[in-house]
N, C-alpha and C positions, 0 to 999 in steps of 0.2 A: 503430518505435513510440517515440514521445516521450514518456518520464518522467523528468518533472523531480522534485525534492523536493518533497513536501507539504509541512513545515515549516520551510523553512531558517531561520536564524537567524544572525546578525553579530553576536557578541560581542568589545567591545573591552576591554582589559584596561591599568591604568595602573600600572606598575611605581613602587616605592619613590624610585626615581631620579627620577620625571617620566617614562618614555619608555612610549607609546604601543603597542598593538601588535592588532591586530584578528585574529580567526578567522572565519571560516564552517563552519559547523556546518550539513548537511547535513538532518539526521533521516531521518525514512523518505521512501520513493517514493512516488508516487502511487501507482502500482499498489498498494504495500501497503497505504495507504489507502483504496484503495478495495475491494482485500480484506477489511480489516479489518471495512468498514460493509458485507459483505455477508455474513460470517460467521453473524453470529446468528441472521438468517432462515433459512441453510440450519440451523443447528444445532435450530435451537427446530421444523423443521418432525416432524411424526408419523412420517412413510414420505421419507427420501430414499434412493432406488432406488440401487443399486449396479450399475456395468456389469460391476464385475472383481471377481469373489469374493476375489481375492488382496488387496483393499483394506478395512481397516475402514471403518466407517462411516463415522469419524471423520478417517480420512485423504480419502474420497471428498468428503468435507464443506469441507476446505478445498482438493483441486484445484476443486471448483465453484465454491469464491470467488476463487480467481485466473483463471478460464474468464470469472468476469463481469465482474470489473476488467479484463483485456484487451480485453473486449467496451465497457466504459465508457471505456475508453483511447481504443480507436478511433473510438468515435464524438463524443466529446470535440475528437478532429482533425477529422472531416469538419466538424462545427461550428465551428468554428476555421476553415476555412477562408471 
């Protein structure tokens, strides 16, 4: 599966002397991007059903959002293709 950064970013940086010097800066994955934007529907829903009693809600709430991001991953590549 290909995850690349959501937000990379290139920050360059100009030292007192004159001398140049650049970074990349990463941020988060896609994937957690696109966990992130699918958090609040699971959270905001009335009933979200639990498979494993040994899970809070609240943790069954974000494996559901990383279940859809890898689901959005994947089909993000078939389109791509």
């Amino acid at each position: 599966m290909y995850n690349p950064p959501a937000f990379p970013v290139n920050e360059v940086y100009t030292s007192r002397d004159g001398d140049v010097t650049s970074e990349t800066t990463k941020g988060m994955t896609l994937l957690d991007y696109f966990a992130a934007k699918a958090l609040p529907a699971l959270i905001f829903q009335d009933r979200v059903p639990t498979q494993n009693s040994r899970m809070s809600r609240q943790e069954y709430c974000v494996v559901l959002a990383y279940e859809y991001a890898v689901l959005m991953l994947a089909e993000r590549e078939k389109l791509s293709k």
